[in-house]
PyMOL Python script that loads the backbone (N, CA, C, O; Angstrom):
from pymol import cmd

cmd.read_pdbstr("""\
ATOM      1  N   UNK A   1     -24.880   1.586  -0.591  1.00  0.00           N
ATOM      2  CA  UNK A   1     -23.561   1.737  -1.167  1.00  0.00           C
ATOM      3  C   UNK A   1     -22.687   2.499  -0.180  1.00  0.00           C
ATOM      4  O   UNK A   1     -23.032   3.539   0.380  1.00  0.00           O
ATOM      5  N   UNK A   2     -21.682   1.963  -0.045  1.00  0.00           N
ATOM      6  CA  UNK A   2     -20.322   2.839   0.659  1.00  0.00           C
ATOM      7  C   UNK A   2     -20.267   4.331   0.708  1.00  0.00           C
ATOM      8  O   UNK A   2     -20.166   4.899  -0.380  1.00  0.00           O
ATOM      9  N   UNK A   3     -20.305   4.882   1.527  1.00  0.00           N
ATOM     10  CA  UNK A   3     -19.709   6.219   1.532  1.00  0.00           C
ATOM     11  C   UNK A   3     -18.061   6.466   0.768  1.00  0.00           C
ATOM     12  O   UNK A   3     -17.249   5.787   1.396  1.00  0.00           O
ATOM     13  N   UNK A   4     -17.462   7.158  -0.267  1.00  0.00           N
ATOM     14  CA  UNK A   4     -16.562   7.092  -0.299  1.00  0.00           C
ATOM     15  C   UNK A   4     -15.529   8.592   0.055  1.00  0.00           C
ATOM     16  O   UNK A   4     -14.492   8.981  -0.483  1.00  0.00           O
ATOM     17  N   UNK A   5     -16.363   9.179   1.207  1.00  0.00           N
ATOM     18  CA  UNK A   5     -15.545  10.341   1.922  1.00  0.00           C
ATOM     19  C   UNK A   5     -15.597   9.566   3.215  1.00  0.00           C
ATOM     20  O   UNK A   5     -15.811  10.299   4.180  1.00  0.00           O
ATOM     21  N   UNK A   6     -15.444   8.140   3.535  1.00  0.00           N
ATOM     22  CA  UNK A   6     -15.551   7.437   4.548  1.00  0.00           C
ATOM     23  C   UNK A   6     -14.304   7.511   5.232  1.00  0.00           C
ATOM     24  O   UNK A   6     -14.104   7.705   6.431  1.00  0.00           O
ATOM     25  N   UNK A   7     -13.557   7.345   4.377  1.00  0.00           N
ATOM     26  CA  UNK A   7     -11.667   7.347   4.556  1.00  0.00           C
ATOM     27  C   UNK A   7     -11.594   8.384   5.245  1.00  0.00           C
ATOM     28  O   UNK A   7     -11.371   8.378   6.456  1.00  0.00           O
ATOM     29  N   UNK A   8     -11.876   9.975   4.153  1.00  0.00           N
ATOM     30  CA  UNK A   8     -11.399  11.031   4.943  1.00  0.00           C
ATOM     31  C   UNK A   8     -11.955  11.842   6.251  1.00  0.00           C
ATOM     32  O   UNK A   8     -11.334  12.754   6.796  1.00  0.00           O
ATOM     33  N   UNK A   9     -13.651  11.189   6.794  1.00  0.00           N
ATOM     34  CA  UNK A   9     -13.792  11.408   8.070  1.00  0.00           C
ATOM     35  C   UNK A   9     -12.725  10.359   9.121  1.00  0.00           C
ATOM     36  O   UNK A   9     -11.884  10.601   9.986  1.00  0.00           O
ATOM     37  N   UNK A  10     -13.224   9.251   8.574  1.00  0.00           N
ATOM     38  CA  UNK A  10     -12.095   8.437   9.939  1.00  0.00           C
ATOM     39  C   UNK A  10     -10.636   8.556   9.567  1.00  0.00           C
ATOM     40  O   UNK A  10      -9.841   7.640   9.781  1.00  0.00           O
ATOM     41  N   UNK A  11     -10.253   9.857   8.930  1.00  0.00           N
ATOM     42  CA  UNK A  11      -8.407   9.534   8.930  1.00  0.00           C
ATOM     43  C   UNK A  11      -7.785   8.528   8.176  1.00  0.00           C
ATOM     44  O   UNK A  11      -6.653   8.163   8.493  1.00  0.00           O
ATOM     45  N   UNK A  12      -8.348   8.051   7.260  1.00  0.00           N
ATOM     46  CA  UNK A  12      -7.422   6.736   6.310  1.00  0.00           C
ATOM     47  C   UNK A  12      -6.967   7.294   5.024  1.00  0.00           C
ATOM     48  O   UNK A  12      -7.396   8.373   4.617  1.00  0.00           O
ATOM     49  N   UNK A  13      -6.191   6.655   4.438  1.00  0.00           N
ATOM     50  CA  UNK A  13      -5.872   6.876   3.170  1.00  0.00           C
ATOM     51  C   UNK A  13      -7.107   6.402   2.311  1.00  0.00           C
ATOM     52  O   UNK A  13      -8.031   5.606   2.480  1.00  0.00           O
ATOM     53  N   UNK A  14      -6.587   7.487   1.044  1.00  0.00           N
ATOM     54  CA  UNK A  14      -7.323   6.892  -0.241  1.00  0.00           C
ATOM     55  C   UNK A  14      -7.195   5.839  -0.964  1.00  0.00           C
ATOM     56  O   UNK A  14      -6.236   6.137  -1.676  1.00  0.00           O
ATOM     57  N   UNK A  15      -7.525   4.795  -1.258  1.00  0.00           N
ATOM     58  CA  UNK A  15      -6.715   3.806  -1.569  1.00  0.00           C
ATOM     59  C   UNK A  15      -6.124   3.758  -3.131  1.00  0.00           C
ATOM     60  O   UNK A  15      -6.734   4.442  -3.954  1.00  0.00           O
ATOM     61  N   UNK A  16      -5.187   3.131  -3.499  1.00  0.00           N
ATOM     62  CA  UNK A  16      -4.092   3.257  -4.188  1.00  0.00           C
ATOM     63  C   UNK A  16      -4.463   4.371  -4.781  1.00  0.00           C
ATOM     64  O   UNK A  16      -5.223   4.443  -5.747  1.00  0.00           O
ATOM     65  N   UNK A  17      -3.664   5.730  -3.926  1.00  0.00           N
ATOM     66  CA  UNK A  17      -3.888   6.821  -4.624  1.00  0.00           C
ATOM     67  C   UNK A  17      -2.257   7.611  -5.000  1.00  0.00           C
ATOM     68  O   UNK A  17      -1.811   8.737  -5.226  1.00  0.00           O
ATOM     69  N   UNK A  18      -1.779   6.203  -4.889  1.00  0.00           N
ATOM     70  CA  UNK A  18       0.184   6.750  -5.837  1.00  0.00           C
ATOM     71  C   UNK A  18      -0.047   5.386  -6.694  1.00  0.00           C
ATOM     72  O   UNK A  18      -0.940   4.540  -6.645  1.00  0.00           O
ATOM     73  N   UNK A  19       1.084   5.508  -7.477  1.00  0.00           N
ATOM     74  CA  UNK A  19       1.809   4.581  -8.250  1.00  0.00           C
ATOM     75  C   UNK A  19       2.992   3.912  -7.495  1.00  0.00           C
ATOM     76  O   UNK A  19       3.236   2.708  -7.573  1.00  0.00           O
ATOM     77  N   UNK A  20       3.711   4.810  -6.752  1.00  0.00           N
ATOM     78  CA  UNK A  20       4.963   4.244  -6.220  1.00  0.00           C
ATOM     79  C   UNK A  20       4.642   4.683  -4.845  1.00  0.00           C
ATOM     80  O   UNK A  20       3.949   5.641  -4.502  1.00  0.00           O
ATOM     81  N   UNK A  21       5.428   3.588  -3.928  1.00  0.00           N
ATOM     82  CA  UNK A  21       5.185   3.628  -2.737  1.00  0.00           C
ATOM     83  C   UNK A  21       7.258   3.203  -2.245  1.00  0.00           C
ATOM     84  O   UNK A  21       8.062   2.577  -2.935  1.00  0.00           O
ATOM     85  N   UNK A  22       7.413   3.655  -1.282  1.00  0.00           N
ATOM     86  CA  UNK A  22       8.559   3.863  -0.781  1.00  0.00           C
ATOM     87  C   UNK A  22       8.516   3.259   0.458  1.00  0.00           C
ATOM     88  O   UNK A  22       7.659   3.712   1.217  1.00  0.00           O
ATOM     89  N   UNK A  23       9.538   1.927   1.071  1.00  0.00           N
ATOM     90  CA  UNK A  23       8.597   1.205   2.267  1.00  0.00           C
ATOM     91  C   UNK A  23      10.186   1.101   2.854  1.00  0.00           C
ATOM     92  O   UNK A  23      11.008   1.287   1.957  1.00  0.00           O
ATOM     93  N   UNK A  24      10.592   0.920   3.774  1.00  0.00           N
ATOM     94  CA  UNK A  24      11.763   0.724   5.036  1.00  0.00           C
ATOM     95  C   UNK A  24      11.428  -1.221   5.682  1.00  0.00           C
ATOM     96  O   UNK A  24      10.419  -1.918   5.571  1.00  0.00           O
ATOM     97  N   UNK A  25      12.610  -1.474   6.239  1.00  0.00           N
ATOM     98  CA  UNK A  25      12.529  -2.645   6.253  1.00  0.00           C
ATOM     99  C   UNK A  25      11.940  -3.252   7.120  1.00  0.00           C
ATOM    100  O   UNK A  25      11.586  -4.425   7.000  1.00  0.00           O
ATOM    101  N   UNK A  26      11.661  -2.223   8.574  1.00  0.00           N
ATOM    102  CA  UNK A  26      10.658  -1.896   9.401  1.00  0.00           C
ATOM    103  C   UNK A  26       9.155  -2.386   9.298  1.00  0.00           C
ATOM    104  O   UNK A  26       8.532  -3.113  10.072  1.00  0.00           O
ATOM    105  N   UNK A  27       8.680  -1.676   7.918  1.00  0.00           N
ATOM    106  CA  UNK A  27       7.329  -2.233   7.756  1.00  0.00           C
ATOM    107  C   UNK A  27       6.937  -3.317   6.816  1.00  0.00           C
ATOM    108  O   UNK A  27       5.829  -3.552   6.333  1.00  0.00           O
ATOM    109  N   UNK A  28       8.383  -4.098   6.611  1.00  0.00           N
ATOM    110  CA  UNK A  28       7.861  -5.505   6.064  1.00  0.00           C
ATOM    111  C   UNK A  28       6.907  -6.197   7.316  1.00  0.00           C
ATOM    112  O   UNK A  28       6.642  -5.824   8.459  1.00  0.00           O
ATOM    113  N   UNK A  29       6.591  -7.206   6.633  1.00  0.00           N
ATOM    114  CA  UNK A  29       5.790  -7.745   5.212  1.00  0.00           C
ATOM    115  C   UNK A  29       4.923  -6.573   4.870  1.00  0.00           C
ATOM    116  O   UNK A  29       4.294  -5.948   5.725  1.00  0.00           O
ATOM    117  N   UNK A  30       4.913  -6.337   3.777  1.00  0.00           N
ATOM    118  CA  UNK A  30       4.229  -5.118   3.336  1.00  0.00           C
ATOM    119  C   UNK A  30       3.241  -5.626   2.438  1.00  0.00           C
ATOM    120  O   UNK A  30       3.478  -6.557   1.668  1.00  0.00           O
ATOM    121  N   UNK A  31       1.796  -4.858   2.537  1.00  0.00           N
ATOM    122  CA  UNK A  31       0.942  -5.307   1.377  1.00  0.00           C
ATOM    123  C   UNK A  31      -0.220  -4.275   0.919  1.00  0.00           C
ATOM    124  O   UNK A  31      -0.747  -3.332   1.509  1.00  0.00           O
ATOM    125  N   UNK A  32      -0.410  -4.836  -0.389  1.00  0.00           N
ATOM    126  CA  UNK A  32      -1.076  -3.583  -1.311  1.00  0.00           C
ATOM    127  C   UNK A  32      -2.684  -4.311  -1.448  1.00  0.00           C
ATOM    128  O   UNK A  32      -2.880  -5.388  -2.012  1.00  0.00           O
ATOM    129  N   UNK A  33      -3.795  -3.438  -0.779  1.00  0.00           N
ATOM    130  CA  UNK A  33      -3.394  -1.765  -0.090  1.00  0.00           C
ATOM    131  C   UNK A  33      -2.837  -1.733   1.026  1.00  0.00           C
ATOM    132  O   UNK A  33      -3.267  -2.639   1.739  1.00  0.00           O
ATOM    133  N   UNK A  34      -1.861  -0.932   1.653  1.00  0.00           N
ATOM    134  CA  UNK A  34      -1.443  -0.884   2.605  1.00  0.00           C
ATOM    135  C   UNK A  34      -2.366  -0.485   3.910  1.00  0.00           C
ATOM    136  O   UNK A  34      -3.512  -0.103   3.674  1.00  0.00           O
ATOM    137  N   UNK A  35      -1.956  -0.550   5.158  1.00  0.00           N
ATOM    138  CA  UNK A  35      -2.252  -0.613   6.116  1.00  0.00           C
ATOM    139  C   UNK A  35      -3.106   0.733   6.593  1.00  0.00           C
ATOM    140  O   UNK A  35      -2.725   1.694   5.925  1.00  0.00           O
ATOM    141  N   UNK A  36      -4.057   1.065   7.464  1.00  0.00           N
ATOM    142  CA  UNK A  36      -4.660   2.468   7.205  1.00  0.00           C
ATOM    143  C   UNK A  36      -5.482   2.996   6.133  1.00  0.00           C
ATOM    144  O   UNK A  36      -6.146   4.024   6.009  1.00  0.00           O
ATOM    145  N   UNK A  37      -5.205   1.825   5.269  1.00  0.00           N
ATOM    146  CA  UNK A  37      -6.303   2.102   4.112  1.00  0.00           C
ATOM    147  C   UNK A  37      -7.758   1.967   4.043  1.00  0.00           C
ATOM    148  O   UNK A  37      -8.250   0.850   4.208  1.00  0.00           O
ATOM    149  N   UNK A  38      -8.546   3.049   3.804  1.00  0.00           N
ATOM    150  CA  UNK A  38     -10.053   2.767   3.721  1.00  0.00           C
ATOM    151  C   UNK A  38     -10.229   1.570   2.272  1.00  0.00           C
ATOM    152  O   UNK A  38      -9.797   1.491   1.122  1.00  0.00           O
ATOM    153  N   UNK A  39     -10.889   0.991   2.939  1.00  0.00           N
ATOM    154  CA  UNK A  39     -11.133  -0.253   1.916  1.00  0.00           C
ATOM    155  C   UNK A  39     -12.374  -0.576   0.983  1.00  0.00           C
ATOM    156  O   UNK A  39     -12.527  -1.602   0.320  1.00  0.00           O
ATOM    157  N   UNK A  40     -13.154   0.415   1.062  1.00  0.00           N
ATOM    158  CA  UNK A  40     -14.318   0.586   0.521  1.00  0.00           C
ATOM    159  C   UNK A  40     -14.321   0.819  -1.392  1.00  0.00           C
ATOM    160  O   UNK A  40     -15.404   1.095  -1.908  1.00  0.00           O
ATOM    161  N   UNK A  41     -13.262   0.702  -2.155  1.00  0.00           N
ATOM    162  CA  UNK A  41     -12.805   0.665  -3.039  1.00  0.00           C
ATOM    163  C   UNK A  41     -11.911   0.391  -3.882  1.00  0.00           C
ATOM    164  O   UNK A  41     -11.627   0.899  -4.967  1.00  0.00           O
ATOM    165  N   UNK A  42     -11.318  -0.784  -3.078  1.00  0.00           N
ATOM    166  CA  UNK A  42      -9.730  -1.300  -3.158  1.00  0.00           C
ATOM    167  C   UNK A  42     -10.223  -2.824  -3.758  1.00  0.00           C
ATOM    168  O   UNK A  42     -11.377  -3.214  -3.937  1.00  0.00           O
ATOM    169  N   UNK A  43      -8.879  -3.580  -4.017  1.00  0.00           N
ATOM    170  CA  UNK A  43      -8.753  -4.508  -4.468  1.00  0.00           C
ATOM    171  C   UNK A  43      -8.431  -5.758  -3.227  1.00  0.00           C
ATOM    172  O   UNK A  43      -7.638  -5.375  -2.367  1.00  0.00           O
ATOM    173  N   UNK A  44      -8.763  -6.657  -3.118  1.00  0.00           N
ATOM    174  CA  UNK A  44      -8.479  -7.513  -2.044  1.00  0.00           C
ATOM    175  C   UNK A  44      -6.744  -7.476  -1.870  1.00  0.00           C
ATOM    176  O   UNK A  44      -5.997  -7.129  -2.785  1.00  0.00           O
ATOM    177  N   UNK A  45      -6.275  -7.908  -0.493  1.00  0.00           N
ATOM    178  CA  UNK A  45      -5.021  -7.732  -0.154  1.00  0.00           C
ATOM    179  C   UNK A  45      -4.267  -9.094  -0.494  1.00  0.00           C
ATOM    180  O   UNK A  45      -4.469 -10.307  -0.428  1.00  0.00           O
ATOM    181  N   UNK A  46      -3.187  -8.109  -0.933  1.00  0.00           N
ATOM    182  CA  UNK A  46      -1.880  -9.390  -1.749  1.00  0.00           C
ATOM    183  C   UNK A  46      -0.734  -8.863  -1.299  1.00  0.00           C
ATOM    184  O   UNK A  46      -0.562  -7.661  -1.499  1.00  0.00           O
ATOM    185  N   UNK A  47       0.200  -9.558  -0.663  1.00  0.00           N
ATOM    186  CA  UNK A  47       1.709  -8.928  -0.284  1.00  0.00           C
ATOM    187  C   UNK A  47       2.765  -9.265  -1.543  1.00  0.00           C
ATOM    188  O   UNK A  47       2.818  -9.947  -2.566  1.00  0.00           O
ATOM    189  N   UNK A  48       3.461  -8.445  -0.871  1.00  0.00           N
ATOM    190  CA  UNK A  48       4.065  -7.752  -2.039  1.00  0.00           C
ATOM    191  C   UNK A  48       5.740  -8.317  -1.790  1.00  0.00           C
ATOM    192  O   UNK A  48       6.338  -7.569  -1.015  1.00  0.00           O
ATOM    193  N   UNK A  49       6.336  -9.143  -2.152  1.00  0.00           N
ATOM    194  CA  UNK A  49       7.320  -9.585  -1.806  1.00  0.00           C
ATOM    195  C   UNK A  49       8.558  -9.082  -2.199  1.00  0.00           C
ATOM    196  O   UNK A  49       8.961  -9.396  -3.318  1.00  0.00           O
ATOM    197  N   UNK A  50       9.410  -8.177  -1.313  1.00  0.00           N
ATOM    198  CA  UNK A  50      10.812  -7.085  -1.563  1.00  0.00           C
ATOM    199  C   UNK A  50      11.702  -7.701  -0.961  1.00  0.00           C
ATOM    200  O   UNK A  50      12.833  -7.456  -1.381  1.00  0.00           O
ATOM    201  N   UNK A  51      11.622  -8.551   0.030  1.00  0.00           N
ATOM    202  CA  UNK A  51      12.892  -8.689   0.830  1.00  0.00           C
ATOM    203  C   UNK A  51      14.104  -8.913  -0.286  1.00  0.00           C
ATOM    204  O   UNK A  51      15.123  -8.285   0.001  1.00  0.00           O
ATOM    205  N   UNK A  52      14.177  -9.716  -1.539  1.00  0.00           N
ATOM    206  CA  UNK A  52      15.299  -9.894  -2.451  1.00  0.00           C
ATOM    207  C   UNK A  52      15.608  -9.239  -3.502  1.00  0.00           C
ATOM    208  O   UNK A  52      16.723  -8.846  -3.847  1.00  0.00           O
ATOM    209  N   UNK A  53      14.476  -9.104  -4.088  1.00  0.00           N
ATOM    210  CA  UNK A  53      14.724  -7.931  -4.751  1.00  0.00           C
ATOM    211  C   UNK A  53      14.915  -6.305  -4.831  1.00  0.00           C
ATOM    212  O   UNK A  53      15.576  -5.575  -5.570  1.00  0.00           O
ATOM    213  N   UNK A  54      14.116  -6.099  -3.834  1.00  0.00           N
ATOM    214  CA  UNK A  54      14.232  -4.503  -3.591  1.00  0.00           C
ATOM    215  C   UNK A  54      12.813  -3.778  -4.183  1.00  0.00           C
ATOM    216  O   UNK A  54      12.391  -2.681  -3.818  1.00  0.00           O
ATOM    217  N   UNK A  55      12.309  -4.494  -4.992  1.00  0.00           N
ATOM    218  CA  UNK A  55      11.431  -4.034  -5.608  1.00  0.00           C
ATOM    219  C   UNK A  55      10.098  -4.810  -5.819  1.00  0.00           C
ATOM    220  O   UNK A  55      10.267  -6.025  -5.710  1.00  0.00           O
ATOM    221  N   UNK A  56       8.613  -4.378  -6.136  1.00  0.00           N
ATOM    222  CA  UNK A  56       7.816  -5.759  -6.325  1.00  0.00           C
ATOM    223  C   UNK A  56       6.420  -4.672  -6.795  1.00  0.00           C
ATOM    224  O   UNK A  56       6.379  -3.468  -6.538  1.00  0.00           O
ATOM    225  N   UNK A  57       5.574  -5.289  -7.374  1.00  0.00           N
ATOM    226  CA  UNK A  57       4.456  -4.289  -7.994  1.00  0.00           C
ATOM    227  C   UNK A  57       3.034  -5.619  -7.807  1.00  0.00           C
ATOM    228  O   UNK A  57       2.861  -6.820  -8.014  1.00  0.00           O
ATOM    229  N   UNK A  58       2.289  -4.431  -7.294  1.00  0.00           N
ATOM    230  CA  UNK A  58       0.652  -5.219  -7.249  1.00  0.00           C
ATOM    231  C   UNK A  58       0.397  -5.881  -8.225  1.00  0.00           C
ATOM    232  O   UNK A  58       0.565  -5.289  -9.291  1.00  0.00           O
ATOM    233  N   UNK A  59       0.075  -6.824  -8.276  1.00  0.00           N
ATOM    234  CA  UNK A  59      -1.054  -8.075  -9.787  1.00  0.00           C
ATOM    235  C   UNK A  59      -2.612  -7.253  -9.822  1.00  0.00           C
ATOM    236  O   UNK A  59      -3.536  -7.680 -10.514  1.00  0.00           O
ATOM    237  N   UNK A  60      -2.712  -6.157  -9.058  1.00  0.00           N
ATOM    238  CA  UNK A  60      -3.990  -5.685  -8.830  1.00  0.00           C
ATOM    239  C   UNK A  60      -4.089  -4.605  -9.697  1.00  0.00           C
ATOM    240  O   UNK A  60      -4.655  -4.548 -10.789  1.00  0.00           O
ATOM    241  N   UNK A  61      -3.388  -3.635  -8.998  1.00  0.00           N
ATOM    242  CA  UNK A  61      -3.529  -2.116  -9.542  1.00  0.00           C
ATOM    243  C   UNK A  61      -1.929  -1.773 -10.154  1.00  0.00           C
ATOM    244  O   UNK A  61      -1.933  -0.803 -10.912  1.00  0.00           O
ATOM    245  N   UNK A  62      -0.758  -2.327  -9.973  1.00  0.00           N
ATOM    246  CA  UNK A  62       0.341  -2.355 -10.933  1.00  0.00           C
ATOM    247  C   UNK A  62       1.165  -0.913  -9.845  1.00  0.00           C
ATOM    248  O   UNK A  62       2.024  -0.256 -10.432  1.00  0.00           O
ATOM    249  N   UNK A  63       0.915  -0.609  -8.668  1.00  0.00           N
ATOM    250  CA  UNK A  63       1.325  -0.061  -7.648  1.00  0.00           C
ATOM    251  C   UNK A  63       2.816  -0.622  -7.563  1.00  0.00           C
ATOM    252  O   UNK A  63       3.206  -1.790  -7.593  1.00  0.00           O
ATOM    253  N   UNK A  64       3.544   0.596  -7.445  1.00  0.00           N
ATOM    254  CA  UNK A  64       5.010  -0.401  -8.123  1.00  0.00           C
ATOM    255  C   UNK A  64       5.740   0.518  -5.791  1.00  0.00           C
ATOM    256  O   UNK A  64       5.818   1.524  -5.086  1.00  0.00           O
ATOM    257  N   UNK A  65       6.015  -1.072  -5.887  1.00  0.00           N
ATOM    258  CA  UNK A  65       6.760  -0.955  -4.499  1.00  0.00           C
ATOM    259  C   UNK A  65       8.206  -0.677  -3.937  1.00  0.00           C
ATOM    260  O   UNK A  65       8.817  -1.745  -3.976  1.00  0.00           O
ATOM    261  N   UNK A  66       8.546  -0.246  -3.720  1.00  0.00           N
ATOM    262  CA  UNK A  66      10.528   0.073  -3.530  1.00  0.00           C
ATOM    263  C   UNK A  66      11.103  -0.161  -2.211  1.00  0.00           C
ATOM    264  O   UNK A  66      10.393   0.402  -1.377  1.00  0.00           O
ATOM    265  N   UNK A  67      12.195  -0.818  -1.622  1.00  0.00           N
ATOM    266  CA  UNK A  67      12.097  -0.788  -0.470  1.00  0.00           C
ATOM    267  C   UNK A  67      13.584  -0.324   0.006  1.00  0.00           C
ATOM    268  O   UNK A  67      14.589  -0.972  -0.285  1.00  0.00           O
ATOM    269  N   UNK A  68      13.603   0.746   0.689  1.00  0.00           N
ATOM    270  CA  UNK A  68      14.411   1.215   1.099  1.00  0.00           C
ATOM    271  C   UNK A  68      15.625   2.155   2.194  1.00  0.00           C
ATOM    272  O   UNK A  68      15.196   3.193   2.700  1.00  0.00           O
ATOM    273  N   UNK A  69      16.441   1.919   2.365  1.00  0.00           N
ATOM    274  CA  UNK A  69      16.814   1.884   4.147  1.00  0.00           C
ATOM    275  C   UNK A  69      16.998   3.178   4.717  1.00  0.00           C
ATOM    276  O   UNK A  69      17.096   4.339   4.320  1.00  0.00           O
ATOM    277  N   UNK A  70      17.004   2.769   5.421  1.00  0.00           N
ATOM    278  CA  UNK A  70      15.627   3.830   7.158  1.00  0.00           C
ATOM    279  C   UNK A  70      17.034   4.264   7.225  1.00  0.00           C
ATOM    280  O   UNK A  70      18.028   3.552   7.369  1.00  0.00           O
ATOM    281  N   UNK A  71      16.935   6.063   7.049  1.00  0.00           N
ATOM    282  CA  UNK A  71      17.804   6.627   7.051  1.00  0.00           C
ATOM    283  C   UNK A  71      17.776   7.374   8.977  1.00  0.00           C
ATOM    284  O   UNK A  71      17.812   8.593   9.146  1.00  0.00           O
ATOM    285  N   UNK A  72      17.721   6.562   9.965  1.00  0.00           N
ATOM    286  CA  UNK A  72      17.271   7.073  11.186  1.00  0.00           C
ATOM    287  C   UNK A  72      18.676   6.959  11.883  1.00  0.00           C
ATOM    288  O   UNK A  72      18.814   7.310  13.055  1.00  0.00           O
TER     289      UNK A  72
END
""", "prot")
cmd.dss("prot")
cmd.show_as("cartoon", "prot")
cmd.util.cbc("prot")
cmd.orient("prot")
């Protein structure tokens, strides 16, 4: 069975460990789990489609997505 302090030796996230995620237009195509994620407890990957709406939520874990501009 998986280690699941696997993530936090190699530096990854926990996986879906928010509800809301906050994304810039930069890191479209975006998908849940996101990128950096230890995967040892996640749900297979599904993108998450914002470009029109602004908004879009996982069919997986209900991870609700927002996308919004890069204040740089």
């Amino acid at each position: 069975m998986p280690n699941p302090q696997t993530a936090l030796k190699n530096g990854l996230r926990t996986p879906n460990d928010q509800n809301r995620y906050e994304v810039t237009r930069d890191e479209l195509p975006i998908h849940c789990p996101l990128p950096n994620t230890s995967l040892w407890n996640s749900h297979p990957r599904v993108y998450i489609p914002l470009e029109e709406t602004g908004h879009g939520k996982c069919i997986y874990c209900g991870a609700e997505y927002v996308l919004v501009d890069s204040q740089s």
